[in-house]
C-alpha positions in Angstrom: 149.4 73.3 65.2 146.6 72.5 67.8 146.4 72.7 71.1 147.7 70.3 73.6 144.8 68.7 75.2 144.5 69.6 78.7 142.8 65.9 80.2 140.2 66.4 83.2 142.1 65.0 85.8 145.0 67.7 85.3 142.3 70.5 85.9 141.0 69.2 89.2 142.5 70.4 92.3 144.8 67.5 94.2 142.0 67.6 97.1 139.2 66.4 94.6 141.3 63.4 93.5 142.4 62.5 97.9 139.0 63.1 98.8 138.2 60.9 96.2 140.4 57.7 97.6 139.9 58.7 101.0 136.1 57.9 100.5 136.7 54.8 98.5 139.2 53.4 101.4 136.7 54.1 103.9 134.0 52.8 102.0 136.5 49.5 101.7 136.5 49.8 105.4 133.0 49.8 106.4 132.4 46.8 103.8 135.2 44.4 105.3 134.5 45.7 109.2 131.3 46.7 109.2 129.8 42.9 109.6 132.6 42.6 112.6 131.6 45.8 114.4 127.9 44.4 114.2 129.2 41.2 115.6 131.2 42.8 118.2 128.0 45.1 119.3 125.9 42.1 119.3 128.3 40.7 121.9 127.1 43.0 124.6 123.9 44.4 123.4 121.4 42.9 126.5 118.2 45.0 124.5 118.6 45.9 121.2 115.2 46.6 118.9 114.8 47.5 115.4 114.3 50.9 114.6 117.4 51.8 117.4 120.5 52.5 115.7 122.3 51.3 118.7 121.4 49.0 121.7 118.8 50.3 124.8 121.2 48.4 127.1 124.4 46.8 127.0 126.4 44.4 129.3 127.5 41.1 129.8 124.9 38.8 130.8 124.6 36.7 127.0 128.1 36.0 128.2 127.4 34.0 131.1 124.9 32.1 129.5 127.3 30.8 126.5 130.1 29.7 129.8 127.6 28.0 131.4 128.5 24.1 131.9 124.8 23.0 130.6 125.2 25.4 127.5 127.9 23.6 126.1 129.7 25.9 124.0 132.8 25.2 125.5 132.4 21.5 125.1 131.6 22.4 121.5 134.7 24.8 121.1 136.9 21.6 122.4 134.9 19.0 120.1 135.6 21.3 116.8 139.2 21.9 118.2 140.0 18.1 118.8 138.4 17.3 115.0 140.3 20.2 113.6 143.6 18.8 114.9 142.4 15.2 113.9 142.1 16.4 110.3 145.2 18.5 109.8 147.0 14.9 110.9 145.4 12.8 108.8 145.5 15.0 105.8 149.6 15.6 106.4 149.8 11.7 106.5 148.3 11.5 103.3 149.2 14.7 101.4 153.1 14.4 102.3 153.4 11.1 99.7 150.7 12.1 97.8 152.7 15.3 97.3 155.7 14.0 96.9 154.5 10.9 94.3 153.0 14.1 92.7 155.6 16.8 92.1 157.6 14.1 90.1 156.7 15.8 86.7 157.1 12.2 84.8 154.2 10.6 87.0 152.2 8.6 84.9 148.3 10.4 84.9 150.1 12.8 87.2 147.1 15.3 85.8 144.4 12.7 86.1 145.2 12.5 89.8 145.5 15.6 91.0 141.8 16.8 89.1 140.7 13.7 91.4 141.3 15.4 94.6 139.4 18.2 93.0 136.7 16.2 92.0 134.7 16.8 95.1 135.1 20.5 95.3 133.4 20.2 91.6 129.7 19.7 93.0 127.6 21.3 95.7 128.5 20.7 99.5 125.6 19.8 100.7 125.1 17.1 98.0 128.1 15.5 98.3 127.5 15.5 102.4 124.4 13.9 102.7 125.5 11.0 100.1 128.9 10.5 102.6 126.3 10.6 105.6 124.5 7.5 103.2 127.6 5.8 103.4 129.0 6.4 106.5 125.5 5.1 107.7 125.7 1.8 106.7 129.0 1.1 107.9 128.5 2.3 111.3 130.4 6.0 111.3 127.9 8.6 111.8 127.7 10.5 114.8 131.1 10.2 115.5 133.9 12.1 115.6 136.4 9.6 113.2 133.0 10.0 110.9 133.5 13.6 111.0 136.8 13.9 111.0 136.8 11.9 107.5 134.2 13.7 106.0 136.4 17.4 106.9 139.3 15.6 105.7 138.0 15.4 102.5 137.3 19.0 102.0 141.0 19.3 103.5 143.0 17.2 101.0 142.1 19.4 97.9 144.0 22.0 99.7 146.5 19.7 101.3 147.3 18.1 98.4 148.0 20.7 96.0 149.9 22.5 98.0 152.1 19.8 98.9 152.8 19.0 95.6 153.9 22.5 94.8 156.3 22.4 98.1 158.0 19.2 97.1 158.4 20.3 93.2 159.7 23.4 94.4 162.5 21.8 96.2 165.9 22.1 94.9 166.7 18.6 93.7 170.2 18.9 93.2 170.8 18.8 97.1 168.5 15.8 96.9 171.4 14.2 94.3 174.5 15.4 96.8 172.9 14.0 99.3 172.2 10.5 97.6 175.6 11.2 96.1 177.1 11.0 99.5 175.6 7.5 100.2 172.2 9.0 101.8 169.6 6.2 101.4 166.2 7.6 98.9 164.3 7.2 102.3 167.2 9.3 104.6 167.6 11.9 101.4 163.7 12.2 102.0 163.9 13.3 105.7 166.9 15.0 105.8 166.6 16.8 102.7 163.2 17.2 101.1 161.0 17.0 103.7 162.5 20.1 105.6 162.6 22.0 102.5 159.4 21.5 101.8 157.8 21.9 105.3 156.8 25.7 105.1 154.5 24.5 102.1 153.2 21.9 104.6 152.6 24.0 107.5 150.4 26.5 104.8 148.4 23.3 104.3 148.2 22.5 107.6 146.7 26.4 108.4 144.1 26.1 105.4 142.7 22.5 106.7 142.9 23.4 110.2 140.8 26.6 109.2 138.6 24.5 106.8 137.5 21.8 109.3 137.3 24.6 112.2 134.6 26.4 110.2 133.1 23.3 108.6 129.2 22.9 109.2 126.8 21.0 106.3 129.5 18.2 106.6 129.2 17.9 110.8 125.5 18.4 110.3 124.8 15.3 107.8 128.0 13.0 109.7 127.7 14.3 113.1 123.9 14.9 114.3 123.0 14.4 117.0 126.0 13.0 118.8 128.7 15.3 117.6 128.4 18.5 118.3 130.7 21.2 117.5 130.6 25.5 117.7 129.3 26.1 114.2 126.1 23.8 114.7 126.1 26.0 117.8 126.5 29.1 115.9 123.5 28.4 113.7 120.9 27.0 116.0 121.3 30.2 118.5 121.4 32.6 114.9 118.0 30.2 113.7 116.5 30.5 117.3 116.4 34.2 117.2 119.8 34.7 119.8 121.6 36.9 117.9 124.0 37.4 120.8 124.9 33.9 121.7 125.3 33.5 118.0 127.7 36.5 117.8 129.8 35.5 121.2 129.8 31.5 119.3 131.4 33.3 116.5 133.8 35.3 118.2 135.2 32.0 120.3 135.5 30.7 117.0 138.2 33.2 116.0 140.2 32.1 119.1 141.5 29.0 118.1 142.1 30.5 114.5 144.0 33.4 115.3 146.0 31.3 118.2 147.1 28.6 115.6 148.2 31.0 112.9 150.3 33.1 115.3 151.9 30.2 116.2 152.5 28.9 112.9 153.4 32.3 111.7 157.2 31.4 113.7 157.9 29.2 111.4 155.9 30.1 108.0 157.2 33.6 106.5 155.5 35.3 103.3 159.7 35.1 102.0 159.5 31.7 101.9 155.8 30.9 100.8 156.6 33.1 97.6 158.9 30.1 96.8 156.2 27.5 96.6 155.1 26.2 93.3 157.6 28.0 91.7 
């Protein structure tokens, strides 16, 4: 009868094995933060030279330059703001029919349409930008802010789309019947019934095209130059320009907006109910 095989992991002592995952998780750490902590130092770093580990001297003066009226980079934070906004409406007005035409399972080229709104997700960014710029040329929309708008909204509607669909075919359609049942008109047993059901899945679209179009840059760059200027093109030219720290303090006003929209989105939109979507 042999021996019962003792593995390697039984023999080594429990420290080994949580010293072990305490230095992956901190390696995990360092990966995901370290970039922010860099960012964050660059915020207040005044004099900072490679080979120094950690800036000569630190304070606030990048910061007054960025608030500055003739730096623009609240203008900018405004301008990407207002076009965020502008997108998440325009890609609810047409991602709520869309999504609703969509979830019905008996559409005709149901598929067909919904690899359409992929289609532009399929080739590279910057490709597909600077033909739209081509087109938006010659019919009078760059370098403005419906011209920019559009050209977001097109990166938006993959998401919005898709998601709506998923929301609307997720709804329970047997209150939709009781409620036609009890005389409710299609249009009435739309907005009292399947629309509200379905608006947590909407308001998830609405945080992943608002975040889309807030971070959106080769799209404002083709569309938008020189007339529309928003924080990421500011981001960039400072970062291309050699100012690290009014890069870094562009990047971190970017977050703003961000983080305020989803906290106030996060009232109404709970993980409980997202797990229902597409289901």
């Amino acid at each position: 009868m042999n021996a019962p095989t003792i593995s390697l992991a039984s023999r080594m002592p429990k420290w080994v094995g949580a010293l072990v995952r305490g230095l992956l998780i901190v390696l995990l750490a360092v990966a995901i933060f370290g970039p922010l902590l860099n960012m964050l130092i660059w915020t207040v770093a005044e004099a900072w030279y490679f080979p120094n580990k950690l800036p000569l001297r630190w304070g606030f003066q990048f910061w007054g330059r960025v608030f500055r009226p003739e730096a623009g980079a609240m203008t900018a934070l405004w301008t990407s703001v207002l076009i965020a906004m502008m997108t998440v409406v325009f890609s609810l007005l047409v991602s709520i029919p869309a999504g609703y035409a969509l979830s019905r399972r008996t559409l005709p080229l149901r598929s067909v349409f919904l690899l359409v709104f992929l289609l532009p997700q399929a080739f590279p960014a910057i490709a597909v930008h600077m033909n739209i710029a081509r087109i938006f040329y010659g019919i009078g929309l760059n370098g403005t802010i419906w011209g920019v708008m559009l050209v977001h909204a097109i990166q938006g509607l993959v998401f919005s789309v898709w998601i709506a669909s998923a929301s609307f075919a997720a709804v329970n359609q047997e209150q939709v019947e009781a409620a036609r049942n009890l005389g409710a008109s299609p249009w009435r047993a739309f907005m009292n019934v399947s629309l509200p059901l379905a608006a947590p899945g909407l308001m998830a679209s609405a945080i992943f095209v608002f975040l889309i179009s807030l971070d959106e840059f080769s799209g404002t760059f083709f569309v938008g130059v020189p007339d529309v200027r928003t924080l990421p093109l500011t981001m960039l030219n400072a970062a291309l320009e050699g100012n690290y720290q009014i890069a870094s303090i562009t990047a971190l006003l970017l977050l703003v907006p961000s983080i305020a929209f989803m906290l106030f989105v996060e009232k109404f939109l709970k993980a409980d109910v997202l797990a229902k979507v597409g289901t």
